[in-house]
LUMKOLNU-550322 format. One record per residue: x, y, z of N, C-alpha, C, O, CB in turn; residue in three letters. Coordinates in pm, whole numbers, plus 50000, padded with zeros to 5 digits. Glycine has a CB too. Layout:
% residues N
XYZXYZXYZXYZXYZALA
...
% end
This chain:
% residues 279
736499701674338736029704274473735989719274499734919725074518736919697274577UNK
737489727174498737569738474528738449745074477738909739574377737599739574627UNK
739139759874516740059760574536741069757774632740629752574734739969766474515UNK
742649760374627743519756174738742719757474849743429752574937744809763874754UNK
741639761174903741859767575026741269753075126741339750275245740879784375039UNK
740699746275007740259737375042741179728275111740669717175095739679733674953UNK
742169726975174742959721175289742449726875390742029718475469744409722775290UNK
742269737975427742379745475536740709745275575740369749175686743159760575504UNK
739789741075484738339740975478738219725175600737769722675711737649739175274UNK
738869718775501738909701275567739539702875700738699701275789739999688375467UNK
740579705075740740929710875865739829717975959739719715076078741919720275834UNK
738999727975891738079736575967737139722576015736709720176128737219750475861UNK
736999715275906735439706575906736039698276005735289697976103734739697075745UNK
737289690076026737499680976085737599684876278737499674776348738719675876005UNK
737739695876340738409706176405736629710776453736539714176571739629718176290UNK
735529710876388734179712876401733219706076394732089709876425733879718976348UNK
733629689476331733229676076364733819670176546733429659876602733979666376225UNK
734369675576577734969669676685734519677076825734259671876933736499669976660UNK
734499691476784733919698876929732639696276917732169695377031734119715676954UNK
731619694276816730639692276840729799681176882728689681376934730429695776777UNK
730899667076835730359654176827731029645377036730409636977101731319645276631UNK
732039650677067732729646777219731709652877301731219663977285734409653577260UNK
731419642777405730569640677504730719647277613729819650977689730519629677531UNK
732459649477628732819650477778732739661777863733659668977825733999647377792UNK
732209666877950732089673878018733149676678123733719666878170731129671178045UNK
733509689478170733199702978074733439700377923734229691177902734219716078116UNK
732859707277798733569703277637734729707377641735139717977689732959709877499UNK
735459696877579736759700077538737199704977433737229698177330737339692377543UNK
737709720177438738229727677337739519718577222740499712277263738869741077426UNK
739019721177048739369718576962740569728276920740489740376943738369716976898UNK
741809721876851742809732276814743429723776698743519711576679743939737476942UNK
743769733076640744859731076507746249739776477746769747076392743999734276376UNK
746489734076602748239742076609749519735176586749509724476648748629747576757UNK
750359736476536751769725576575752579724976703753059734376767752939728276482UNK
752629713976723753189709476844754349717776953754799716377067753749697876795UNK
754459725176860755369737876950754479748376979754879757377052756699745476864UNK
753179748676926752819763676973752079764077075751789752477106752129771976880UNK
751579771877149750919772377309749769771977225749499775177110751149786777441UNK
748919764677365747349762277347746809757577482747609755977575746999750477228UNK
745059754477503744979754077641745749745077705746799741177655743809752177678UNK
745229740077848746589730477883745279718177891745589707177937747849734978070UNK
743819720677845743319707077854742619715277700742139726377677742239699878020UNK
742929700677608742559701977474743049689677388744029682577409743109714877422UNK
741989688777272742869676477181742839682677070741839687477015742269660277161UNK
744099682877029744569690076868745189683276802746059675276836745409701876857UNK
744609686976648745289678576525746039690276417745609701376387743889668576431UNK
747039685076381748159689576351748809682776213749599673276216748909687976469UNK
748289689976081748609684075960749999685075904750469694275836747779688775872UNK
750719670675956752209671675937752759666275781753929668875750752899662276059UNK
751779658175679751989655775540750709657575457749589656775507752529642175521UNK
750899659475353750489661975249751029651375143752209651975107750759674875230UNK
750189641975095750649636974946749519633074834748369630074867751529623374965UNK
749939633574713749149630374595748379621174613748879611674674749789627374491UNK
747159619974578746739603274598747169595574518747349602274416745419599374592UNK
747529582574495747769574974364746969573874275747309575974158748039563874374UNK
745759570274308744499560574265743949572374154743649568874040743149555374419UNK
743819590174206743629596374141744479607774013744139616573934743079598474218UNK
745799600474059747359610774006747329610173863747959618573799749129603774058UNK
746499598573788746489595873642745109601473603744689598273492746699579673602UNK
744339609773682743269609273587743169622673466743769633373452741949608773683UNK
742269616773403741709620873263741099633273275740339634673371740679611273204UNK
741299645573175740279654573179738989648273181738769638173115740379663273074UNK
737889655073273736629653473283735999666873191736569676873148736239652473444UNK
734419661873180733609673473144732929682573221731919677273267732809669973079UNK
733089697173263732919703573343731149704473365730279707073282733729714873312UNK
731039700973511730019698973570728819714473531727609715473508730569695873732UNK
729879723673539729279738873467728609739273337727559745473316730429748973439UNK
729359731473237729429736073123729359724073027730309726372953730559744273113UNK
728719711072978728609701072934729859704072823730609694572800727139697772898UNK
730019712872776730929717072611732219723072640732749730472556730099730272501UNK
732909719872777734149724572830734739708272914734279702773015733809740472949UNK
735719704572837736849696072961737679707673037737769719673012738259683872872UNK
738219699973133739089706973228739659695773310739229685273355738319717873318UNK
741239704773310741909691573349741219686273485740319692573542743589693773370UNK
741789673273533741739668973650742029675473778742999683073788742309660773642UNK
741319673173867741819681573980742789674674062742849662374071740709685974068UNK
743809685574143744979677474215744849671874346745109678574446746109685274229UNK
744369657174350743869651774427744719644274556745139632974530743209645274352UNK
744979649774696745539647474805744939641974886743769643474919745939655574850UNK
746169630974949745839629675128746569636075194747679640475164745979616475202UNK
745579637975360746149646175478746759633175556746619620875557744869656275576UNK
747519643175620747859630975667747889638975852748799647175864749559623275576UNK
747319637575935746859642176103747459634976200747489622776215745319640176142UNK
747979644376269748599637976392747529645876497747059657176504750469641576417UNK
747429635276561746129639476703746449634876824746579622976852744549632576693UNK
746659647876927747179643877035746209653577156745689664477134748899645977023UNK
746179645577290745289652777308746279655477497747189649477553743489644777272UNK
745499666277527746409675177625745439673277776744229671077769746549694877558UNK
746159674377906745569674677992746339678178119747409672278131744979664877985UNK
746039685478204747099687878344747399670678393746609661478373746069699178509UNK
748189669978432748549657678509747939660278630747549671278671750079654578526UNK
747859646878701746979645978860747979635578912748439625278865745009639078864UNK
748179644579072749329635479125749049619879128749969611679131749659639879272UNK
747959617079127747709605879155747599592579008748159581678993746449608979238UNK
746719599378931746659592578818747419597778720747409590878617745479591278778UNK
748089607478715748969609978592748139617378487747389626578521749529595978530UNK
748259613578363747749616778252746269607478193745689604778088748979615778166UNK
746169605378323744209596878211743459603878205742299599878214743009584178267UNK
743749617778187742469624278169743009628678057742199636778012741829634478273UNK
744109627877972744349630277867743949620277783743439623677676745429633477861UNK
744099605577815743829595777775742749592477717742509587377608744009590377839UNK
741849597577840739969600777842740009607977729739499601477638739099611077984UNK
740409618677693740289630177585740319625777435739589627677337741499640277603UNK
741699617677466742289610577327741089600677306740579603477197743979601477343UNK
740529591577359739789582677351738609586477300738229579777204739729577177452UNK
737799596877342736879604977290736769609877144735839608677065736939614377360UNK
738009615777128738279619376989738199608376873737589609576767739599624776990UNK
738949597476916739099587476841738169578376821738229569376737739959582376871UNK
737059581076916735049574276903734679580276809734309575676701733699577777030UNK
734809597976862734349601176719734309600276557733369600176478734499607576721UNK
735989599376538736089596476421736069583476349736369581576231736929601376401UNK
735759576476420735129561076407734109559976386733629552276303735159552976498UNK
733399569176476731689569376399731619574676293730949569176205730529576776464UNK
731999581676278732339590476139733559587676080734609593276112732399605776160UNK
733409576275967734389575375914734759583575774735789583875706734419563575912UNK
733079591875757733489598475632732529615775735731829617875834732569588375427UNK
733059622075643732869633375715731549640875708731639650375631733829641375682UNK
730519639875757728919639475753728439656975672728509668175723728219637275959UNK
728069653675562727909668375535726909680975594726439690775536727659667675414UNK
726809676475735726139686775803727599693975882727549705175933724779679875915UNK
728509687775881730009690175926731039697175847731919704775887730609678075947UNK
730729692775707731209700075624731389715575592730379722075567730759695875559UNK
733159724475589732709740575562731899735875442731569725075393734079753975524UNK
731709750175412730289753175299731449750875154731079744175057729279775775313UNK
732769756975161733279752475009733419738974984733989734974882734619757674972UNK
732839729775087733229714475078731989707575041732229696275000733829708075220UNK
730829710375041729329707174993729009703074866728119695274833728529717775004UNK
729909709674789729849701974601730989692174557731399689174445730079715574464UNK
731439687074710732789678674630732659668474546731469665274552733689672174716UNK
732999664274499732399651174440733069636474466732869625374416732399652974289UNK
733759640274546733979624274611734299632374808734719642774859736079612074501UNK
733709618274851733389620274994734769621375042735749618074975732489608475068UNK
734819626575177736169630975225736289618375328735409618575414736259648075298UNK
737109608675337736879593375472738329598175574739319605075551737249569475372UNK
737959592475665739049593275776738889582875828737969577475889739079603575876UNK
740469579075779741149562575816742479562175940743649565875930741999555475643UNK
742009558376012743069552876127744319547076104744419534776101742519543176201UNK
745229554076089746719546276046747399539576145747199545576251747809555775995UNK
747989531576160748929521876207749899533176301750389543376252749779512676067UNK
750029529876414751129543576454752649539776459753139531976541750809550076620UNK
753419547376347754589545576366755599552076452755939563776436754869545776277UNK
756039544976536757419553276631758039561176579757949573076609758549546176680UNK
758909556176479759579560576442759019572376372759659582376404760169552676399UNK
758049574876287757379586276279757109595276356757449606676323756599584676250UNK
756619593876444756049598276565757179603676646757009615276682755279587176637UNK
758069599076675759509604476740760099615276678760529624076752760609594276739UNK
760249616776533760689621976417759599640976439760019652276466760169607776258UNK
758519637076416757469644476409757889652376590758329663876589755829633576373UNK
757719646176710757989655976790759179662276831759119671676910757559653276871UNK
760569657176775761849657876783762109671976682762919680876709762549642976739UNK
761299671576572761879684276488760859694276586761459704776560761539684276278UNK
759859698276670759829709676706760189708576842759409713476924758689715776677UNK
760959704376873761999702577004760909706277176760829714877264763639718376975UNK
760029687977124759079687877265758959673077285758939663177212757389695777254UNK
758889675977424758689658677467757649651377391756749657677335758179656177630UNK
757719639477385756559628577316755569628177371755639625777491756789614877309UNK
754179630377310753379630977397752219616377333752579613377220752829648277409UNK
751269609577370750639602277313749939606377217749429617377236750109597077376UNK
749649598977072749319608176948748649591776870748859579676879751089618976853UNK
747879600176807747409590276704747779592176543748749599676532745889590276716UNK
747449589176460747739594076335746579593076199746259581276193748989586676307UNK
746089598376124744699597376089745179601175900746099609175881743469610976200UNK
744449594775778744939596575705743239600975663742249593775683746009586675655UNK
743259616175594742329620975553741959623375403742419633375349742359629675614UNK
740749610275298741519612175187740099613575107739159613475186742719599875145UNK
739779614774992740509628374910740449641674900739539648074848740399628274807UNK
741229645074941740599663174907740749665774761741209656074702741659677574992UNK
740449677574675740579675774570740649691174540739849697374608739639666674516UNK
741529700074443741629710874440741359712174316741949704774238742619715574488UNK
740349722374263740289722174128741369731374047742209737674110738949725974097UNK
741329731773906742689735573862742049749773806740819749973796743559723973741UNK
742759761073770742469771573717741799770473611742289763973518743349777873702UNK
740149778073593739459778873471740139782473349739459782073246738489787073486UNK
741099785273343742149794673263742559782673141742749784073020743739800873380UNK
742619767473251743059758773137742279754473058742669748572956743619748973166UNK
740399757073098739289745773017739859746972850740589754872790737199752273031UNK
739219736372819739429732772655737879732472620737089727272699740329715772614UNK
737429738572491735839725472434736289713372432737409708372429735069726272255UNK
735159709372435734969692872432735339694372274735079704272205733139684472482UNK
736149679472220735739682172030734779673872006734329664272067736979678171900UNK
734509679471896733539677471744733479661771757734389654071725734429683671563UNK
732399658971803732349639771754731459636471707731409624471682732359628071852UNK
730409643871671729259641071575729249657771446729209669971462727469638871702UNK
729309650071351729809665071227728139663971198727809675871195731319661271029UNK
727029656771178725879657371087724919647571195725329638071262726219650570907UNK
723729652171189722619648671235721569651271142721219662371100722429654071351UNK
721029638171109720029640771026719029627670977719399616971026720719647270913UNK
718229627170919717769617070875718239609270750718519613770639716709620070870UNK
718249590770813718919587170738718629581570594718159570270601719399581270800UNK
718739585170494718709579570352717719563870348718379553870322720519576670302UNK
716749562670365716039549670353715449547870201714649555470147714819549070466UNK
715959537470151715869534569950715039521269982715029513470078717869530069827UNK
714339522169861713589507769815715079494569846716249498269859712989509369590UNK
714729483369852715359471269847715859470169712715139473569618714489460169885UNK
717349464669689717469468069531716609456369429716349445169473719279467669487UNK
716329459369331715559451369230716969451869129717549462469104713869459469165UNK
717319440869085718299438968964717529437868796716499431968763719169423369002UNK
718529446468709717819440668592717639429468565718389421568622718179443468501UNK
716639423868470716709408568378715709414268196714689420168160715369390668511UNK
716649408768149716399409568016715669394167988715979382568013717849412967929UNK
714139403567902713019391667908712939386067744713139374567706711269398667970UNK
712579397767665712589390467503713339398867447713859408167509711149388767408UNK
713479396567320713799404767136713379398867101713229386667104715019407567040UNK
712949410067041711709411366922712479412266739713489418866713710659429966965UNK
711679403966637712339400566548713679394866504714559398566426712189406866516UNK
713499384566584714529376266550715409368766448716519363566435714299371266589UNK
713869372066364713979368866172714059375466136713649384766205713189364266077UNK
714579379466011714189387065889715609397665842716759395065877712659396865932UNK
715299407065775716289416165665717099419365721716969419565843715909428065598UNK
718409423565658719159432565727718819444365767717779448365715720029434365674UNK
719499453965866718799468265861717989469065949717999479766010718109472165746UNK
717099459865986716149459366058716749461766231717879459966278715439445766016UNK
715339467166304715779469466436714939457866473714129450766414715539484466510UNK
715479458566606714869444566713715069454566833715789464466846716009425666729UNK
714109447966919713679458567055713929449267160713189439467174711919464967067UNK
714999451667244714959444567357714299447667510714939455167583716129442967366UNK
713169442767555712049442367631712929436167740713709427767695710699434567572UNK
712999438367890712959435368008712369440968131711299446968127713829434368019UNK
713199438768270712299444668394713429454268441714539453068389711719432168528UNK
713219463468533714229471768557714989479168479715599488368534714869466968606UNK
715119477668370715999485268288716699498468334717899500968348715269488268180UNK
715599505968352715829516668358716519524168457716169523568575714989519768341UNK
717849534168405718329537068507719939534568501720879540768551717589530368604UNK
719829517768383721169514268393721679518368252721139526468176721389498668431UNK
723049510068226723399510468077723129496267964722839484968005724999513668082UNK
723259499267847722729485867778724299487767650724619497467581720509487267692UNK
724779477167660725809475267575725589460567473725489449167518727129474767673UNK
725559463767345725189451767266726049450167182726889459067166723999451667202UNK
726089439267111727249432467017726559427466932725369427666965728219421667072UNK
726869419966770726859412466700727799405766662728549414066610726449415666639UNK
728599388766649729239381166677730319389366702731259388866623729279371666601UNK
730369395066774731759404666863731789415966818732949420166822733379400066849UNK
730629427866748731199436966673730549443266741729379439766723731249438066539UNK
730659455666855729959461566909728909468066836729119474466733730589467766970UNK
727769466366888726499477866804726079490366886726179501966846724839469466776UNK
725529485967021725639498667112726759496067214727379485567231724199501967194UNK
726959512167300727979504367412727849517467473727979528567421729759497367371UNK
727519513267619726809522167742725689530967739725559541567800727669530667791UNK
724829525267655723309529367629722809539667712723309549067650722349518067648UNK
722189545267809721859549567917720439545067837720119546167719722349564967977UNK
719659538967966718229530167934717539542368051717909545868162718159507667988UNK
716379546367964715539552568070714089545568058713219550368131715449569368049UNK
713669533467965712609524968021712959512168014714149508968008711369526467960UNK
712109504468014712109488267995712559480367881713139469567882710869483868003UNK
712149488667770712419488167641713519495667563713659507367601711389490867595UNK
714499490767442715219500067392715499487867228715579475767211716719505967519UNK
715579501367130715479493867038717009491166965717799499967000714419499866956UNK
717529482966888718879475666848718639472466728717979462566699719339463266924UNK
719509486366580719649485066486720889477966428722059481966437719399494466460UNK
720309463866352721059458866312722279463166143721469463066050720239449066326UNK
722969464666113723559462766012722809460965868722269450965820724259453366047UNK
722979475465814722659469365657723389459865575722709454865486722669479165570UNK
724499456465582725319445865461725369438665522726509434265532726649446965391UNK
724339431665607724699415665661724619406765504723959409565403723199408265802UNK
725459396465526725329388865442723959376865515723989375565637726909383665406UNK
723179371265459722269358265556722909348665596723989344565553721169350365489UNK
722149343665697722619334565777722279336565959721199341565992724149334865737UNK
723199332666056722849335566164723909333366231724759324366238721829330466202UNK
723509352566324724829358566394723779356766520722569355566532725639376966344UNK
725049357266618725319359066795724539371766829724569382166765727169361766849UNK
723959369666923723119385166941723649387767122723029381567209720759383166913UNK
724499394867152724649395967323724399403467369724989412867316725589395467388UNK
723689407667462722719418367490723199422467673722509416967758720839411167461UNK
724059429467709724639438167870724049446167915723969456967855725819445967880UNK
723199443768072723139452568123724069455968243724089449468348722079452568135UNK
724879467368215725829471368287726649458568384726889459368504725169482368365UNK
726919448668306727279438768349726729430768483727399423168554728359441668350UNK
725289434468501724479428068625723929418268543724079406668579723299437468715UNK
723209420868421722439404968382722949402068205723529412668179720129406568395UNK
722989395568113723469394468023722669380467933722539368967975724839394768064UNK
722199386267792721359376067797722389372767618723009382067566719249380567820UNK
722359361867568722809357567446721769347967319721259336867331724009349567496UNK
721749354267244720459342667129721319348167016722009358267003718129347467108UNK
720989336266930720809338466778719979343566699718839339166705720799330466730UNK
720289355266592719369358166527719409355666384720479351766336719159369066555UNK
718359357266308718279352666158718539367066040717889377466031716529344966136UNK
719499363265977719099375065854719079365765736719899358065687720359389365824UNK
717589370265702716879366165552717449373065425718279381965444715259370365550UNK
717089370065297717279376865231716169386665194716369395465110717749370765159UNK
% end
């Protein structure tokens, strides 16, 4: 909202909502004195006897400064007023005090119509607050009320009591923090083909001599590894395949007959046949 001064702003506004908004003729002069100090002898004055934290706002969270999107700052210290309003008038032999009554009554229309404080009423440091300033009618306690005119040693006079809430004081720029780091990289994201898996399709020469190579033909190959065996005797092992095709030299001293041929790609597809060695 402001700085401290902003009590004394809300006071101004409330104190300049009231002489301007009462009907009664002659106008009745506005004051903000305590109950002991001299003032006219026809007037209605309010008199800020507490001050407390609000609850609702006592937990809040650093916000992000309305200045500066890339600065938190703590919360501001958010109060109610708390107004005693009493209003003054010569006595008349006849009727007494109803023209004080009249006064009080006036005051208390007003702030009924206005239950929040109209920002054409508002001082000027009160125009960016960010929550509205309301004025709520409290319950009047005696015993309060007795208390309140007893410590500045004056008779009781009729009083209302008005709870004015939130004001809000902002805290010294001194404490802002940056906001942190919650995005490290912006960029575009990595979009890849759909994966295609290998499959191993033929070998080639399945018959014939020892010595001989055989070419194993599939799809995808490339890219992965190719690990091959003969009845358990490794022949290649982690190939790196850069096409479709790769060729698999068999053993010169086979004896004939027919061995196990197992053919790995990087353990995604795996294909097994028999092959022939002739003489």
């Amino acid at each position: 909202m402001s700085t401290a001064t902003a009590i004394g702003m809300v006071s101004e506004s409330l104190r300049g909502m009231l002489f301007a908004e009462m009907t009664l003729t002659p106008a009745v002069p506005v004051t903000v004195l305590a109950p002991d100090e001299a003032g006219g002898p026809r007037r209605v004055n309010l008199f800020l006897y507490k001050v407390d934290e609000n609850p609702v706002f006592k937990n809040a969270d650093w916000q992000v400064s309305r200045a500066d999107p890339a600065t938190l700052v703590p919360s501001p210290l958010s109060l109610n007023l708390y107004y005693l309003m009493t209003a003054y008038a010569p006595n008349d032999t006849q009727n007494g005090n109803t023209t004080a009554h009249a006064i009080l009554g006036e005051a208390m229309r007003v702030f009924h119509q206005n239950p929040m404080i109209p920002p054409s009423d508002l001082a000027p440091g009160l125009q960016e607050a960010k929550e509205r300033i309301q004025i709520i009618l409290n319950p009047v306690n005696l015993d309060e009320l007795s208390t309140v005119w007893a410590t500045f040693g004056q008779p009781f006079r009729m009083s209302v009591l008005y709870e004015v809430t939130v004001v809000q004081l902002d805290q010294s720029a001194e404490l802002a923090a940056p906001t942190p780091e919650r995005v490290r990289t912006i960029g575009v994201p990595d979009v890849r083909a759909p994966f295609a898996p290998p499959s191993i399709d033929t070998v080639t020469e399945v018959s014939g001599p020892a010595g001989r190579t055989v070419t194993v033909s599939g799809t995808h190959l490339a890219g992965w590894q190719a690990s091959v065996t003969l009845s358990g005797d490794p022949l290649v092992t982690a190939l790196p395949l850069t096409a479709d095709t790769f060729p698999v030299t068999l053993p010169a001293g086979l004896a004939p007959g027919f061995y196990e041929l197992r053919v790995d790609i990087s353990r995604l597809t795996r294909k097994t046949l028999f092959i022939e060695v002739t003489t």
